[in-house]
MIBATI-536455 format. One record per residue (C-alpha): residue number from 1; residue in one letter; x, y, z. Coordinates in pm, 1 decimal. Each point is the difference from the previous one (the first is absolute). Layout:
REM MIBATI-536455
<pt n="NUM" res="A" xx="X" yy="Y" zz="Z"/>
...
//
This chain:
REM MIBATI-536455
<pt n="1" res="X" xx="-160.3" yy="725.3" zz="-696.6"/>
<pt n="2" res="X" xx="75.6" yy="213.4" zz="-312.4"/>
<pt n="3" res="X" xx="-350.9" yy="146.3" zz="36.8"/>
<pt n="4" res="X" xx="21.9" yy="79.6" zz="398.9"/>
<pt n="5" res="X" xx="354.1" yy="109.4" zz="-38.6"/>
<pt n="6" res="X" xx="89.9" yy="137.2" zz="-340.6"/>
<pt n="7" res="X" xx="343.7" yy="55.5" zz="119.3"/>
<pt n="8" res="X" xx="104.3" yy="-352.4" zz="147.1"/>
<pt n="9" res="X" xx="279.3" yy="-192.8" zz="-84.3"/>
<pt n="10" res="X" xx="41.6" yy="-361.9" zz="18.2"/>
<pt n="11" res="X" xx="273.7" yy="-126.5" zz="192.7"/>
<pt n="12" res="X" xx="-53.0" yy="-393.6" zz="78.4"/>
<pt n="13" res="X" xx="-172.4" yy="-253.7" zz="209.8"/>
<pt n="14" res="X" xx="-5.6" yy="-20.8" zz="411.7"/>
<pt n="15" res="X" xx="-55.8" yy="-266.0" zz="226.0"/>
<pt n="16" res="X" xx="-203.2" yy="66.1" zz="366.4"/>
<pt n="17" res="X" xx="80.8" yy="-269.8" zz="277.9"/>
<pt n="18" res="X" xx="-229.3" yy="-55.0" zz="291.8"/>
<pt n="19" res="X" xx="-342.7" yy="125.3" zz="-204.1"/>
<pt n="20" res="X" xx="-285.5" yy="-135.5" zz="-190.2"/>
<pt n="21" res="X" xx="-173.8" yy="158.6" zz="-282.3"/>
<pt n="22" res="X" xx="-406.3" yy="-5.1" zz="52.7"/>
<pt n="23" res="X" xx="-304.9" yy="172.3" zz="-123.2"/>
<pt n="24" res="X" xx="-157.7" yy="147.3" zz="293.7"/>
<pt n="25" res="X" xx="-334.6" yy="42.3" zz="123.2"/>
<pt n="26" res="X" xx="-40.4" yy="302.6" zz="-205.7"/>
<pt n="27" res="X" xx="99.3" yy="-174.9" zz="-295.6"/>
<pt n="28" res="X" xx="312.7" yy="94.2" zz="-109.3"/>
<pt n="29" res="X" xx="363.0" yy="-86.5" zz="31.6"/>
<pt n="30" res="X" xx="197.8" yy="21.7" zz="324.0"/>
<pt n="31" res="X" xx="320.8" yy="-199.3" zz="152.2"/>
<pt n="32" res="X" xx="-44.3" yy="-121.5" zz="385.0"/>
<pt n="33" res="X" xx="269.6" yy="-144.0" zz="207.9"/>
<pt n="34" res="X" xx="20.4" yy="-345.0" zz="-8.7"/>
<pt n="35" res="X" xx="423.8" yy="-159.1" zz="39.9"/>
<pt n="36" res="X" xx="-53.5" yy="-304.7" zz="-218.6"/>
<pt n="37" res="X" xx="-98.8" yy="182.6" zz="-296.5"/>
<pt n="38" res="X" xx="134.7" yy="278.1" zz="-235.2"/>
<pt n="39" res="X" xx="-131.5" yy="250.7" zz="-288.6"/>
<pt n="40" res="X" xx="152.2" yy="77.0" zz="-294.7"/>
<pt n="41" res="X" xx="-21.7" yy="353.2" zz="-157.2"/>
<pt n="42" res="X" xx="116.5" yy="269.1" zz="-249.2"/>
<pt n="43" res="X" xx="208.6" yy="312.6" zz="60.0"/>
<pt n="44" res="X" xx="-21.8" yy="314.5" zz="-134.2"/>
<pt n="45" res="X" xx="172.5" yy="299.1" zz="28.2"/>
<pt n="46" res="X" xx="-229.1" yy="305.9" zz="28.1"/>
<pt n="47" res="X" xx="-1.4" yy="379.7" zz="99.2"/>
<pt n="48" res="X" xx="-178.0" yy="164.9" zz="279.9"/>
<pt n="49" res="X" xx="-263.5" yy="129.6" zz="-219.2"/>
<pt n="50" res="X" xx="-96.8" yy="-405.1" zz="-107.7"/>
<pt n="51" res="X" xx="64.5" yy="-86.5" zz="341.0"/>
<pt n="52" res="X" xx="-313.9" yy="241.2" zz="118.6"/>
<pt n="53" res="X" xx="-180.2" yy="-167.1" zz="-266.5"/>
<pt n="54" res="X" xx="72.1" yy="-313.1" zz="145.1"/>
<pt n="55" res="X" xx="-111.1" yy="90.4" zz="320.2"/>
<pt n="56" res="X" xx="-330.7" yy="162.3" zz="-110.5"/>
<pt n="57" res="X" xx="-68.4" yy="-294.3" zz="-257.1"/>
<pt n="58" res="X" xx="76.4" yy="-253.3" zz="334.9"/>
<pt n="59" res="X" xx="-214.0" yy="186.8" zz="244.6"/>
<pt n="60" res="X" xx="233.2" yy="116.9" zz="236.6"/>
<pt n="61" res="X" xx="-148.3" yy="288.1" zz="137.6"/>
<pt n="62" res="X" xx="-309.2" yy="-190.9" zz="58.0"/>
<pt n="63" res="X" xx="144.6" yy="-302.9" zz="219.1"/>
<pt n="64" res="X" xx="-14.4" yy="-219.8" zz="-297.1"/>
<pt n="65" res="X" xx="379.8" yy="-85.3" zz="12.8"/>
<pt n="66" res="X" xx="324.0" yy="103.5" zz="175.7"/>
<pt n="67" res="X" xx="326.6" yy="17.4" zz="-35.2"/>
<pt n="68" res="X" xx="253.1" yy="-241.8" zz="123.5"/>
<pt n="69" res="X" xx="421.7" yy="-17.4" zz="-88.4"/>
<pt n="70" res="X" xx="28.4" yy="-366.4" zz="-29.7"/>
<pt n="71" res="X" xx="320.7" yy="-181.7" zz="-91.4"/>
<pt n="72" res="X" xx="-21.1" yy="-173.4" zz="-367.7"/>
<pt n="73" res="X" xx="216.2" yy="-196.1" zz="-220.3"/>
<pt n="74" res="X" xx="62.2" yy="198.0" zz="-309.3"/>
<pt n="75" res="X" xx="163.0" yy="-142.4" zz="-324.6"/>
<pt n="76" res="X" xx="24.1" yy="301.0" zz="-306.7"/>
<pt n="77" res="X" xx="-194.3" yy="-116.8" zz="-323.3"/>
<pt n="78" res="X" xx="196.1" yy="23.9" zz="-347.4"/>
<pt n="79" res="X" xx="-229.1" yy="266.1" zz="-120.9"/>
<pt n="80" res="X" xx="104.5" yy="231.6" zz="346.9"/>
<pt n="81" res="X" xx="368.0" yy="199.5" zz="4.1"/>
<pt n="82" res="X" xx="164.7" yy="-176.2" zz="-261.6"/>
<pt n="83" res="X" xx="88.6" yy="-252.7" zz="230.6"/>
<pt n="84" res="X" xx="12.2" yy="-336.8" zz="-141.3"/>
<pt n="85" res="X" xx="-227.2" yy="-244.7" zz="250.5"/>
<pt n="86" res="X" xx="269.3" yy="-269.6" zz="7.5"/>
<pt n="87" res="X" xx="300.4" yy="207.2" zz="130.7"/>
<pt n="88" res="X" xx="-226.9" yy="169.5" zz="255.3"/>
<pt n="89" res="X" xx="-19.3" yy="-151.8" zz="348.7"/>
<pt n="90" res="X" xx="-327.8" yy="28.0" zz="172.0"/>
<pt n="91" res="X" xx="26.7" yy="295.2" zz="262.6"/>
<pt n="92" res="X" xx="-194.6" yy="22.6" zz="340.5"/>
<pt n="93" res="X" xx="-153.2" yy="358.1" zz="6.2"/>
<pt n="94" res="X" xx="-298.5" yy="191.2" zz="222.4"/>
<pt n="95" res="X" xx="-334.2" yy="59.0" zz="-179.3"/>
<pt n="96" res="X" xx="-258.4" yy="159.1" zz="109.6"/>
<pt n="97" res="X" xx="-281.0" yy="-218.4" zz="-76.1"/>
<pt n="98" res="X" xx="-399.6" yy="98.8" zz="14.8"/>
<pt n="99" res="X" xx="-168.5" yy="-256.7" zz="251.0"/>
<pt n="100" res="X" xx="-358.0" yy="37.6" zz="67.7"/>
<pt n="101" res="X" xx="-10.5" yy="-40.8" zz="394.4"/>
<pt n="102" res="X" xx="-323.2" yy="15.0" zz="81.6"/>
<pt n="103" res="X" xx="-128.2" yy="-269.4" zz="-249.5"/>
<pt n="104" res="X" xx="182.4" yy="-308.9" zz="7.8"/>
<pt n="105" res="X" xx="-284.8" yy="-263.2" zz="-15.9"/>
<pt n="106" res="X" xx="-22.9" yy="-195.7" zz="-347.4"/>
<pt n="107" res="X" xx="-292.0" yy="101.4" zz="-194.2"/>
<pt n="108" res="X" xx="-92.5" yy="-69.2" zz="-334.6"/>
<pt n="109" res="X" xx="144.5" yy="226.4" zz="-258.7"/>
<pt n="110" res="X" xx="-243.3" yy="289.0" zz="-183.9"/>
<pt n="111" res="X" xx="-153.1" yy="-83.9" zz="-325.4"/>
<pt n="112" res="X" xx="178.7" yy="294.3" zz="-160.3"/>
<pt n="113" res="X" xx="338.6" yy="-81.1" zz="95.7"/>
<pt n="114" res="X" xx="-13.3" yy="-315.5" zz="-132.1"/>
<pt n="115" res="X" xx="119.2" yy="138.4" zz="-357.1"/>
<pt n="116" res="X" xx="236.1" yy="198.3" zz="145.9"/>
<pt n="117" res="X" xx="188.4" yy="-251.3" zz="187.5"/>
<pt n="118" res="X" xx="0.7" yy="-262.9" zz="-307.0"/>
<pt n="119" res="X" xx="202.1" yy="284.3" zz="-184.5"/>
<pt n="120" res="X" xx="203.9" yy="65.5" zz="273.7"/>
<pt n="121" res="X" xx="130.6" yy="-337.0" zz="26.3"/>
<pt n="122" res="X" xx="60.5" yy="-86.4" zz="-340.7"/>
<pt n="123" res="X" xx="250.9" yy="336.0" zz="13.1"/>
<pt n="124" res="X" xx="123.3" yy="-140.1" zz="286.9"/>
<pt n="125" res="X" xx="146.7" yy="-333.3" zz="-134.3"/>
<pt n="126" res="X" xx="97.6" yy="197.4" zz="-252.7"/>
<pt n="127" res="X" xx="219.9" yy="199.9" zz="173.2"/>
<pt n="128" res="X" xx="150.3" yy="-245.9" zz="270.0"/>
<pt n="129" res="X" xx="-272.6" yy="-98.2" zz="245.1"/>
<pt n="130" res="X" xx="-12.6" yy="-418.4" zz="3.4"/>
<pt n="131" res="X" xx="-216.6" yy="-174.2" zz="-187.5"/>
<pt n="132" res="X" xx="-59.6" yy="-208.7" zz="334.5"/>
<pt n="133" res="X" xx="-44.4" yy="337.7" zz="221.3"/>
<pt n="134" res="X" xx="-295.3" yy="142.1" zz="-213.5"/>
<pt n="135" res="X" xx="-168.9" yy="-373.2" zz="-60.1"/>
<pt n="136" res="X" xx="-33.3" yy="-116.7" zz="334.4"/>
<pt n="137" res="X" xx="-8.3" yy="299.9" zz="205.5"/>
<pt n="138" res="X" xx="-212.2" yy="306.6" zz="-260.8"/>
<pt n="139" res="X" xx="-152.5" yy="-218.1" zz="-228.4"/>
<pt n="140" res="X" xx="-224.3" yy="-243.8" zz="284.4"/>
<pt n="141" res="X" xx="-139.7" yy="343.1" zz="150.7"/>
<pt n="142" res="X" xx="-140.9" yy="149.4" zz="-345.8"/>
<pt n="143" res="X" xx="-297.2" yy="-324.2" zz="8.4"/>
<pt n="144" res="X" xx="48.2" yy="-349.5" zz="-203.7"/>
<pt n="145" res="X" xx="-105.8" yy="148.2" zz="-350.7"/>
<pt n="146" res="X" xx="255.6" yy="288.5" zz="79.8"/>
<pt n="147" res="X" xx="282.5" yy="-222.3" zz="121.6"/>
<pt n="148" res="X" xx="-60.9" yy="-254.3" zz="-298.2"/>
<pt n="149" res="X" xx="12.3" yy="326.5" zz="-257.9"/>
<pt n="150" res="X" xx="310.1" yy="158.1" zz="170.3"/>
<pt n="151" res="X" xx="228.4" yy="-311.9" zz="27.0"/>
<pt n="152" res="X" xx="-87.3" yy="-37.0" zz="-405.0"/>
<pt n="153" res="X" xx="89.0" yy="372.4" zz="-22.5"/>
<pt n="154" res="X" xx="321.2" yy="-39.3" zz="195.8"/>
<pt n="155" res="X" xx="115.3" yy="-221.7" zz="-244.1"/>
<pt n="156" res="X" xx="-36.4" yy="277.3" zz="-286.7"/>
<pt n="157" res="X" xx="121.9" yy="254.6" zz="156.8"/>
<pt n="158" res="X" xx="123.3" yy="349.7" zz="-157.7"/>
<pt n="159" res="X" xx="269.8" yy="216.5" zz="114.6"/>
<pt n="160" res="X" xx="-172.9" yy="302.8" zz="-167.9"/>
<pt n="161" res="X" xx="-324.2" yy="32.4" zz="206.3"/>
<pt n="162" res="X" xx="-60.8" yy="226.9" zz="230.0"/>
<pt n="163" res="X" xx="51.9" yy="-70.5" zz="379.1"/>
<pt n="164" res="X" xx="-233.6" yy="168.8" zz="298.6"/>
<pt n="165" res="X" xx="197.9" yy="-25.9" zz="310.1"/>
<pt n="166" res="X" xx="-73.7" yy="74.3" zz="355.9"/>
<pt n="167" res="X" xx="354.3" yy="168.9" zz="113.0"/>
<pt n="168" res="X" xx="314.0" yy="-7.3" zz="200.8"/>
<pt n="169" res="X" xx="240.8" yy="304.2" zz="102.1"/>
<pt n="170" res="X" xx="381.9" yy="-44.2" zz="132.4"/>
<pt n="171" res="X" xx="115.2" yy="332.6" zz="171.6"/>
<pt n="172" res="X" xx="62.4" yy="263.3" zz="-247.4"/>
<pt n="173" res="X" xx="-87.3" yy="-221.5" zz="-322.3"/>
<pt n="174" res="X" xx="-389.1" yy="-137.5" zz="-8.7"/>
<pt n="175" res="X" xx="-41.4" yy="-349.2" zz="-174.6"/>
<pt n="176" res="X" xx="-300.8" yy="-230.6" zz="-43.3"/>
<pt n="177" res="X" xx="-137.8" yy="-390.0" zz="36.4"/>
<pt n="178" res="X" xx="-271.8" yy="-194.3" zz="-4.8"/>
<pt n="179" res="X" xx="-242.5" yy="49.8" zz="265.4"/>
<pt n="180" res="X" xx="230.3" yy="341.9" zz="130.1"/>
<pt n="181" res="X" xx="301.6" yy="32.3" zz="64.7"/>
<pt n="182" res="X" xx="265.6" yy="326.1" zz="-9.1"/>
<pt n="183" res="X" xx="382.8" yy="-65.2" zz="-38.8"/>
<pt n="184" res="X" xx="315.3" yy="227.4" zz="141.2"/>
<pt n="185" res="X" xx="294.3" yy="73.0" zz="-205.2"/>
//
């Protein structure tokens, strides 16, 4: 996230009723509506000029996802607006959320974001997304060797690497999760 939006801020964790996460035919990361199941995701605060960065780093103009406000449940992290994460009730907000449309069919998930998504899930625990979330929903769609490596890497996580988001927006404030979302203020 820090290198596709220089200017983001971390605010805390959200929860998505109602969708799935999947890697898609094209072989990257998408949520699909499914009402059994839920993803869990990051949230960001970030400008306009990140949030065009977003877009263009997510394909927009080219069909590759769209934009959806979607109702989350969002709890603030202890690193976000000195707000400590015990006294803070979780809040029910609008994101917008990226959602690929057009390819919802699992698919097998590209060689070269493999890496990628191992990183982005040991951040992840690190910074509130369950241990449970990220082992039996990301980790499975990486491959065996992948899963196996991840769930090893989950359990040494670091707070201080870097995290690569897709993104979420909320009216006037933009925010980011896993797999896209965007959060009003």
């Amino acid at each position: 996230m820090a290198r596709r939006c220089p200017e983001s801020i971390f605010m805390g964790k959200a929860t998505l009723h109602g969708f799935r996460w999947q890697i898609n035919e094209r072989g990257v990361a998408n949520i699909v509506s499914s009402p059994a199941n839920i993803v869990e995701g990051l949230v960001y605060r970030v400008n306009p000029q990140d949030e065009r960065a977003l877009d263009r780093s997510e394909g927009v103009a080219q069909g590759f996802y769209q934009q959806h406000t979607l109702p989350v449940t969002f709890k603030y992290h202890e690193l976000s607006a000195n707000v400590s994460p015990l006294s803070a009730p979780e809040t029910q907000l609008q994101v917008l959320v990226y959602v690929s449309e057009h390819y919802t069919r699992d698919g097998q998930i590209r060689e070269e974001y493999i890496g990628r998504m191992e990183k982005v899930m040991v951040d992840a625990l690190a910074l509130g997304l369950s241990q449970a979330f990220l082992q039996n929903v990301i980790a499975p769609k990486l491959n065996v060797h992948s899963a196996e490596k991840s769930a090893a890497d989950l359990n040494a996580a670091s707070p201080n690497d870097t995290v690569d988001f897709s993104a979420l927006r909320d009216g006037n404030r933009l925010i980011q999760i896993v797999s896209g979302m965007r959060f009003p203020e």
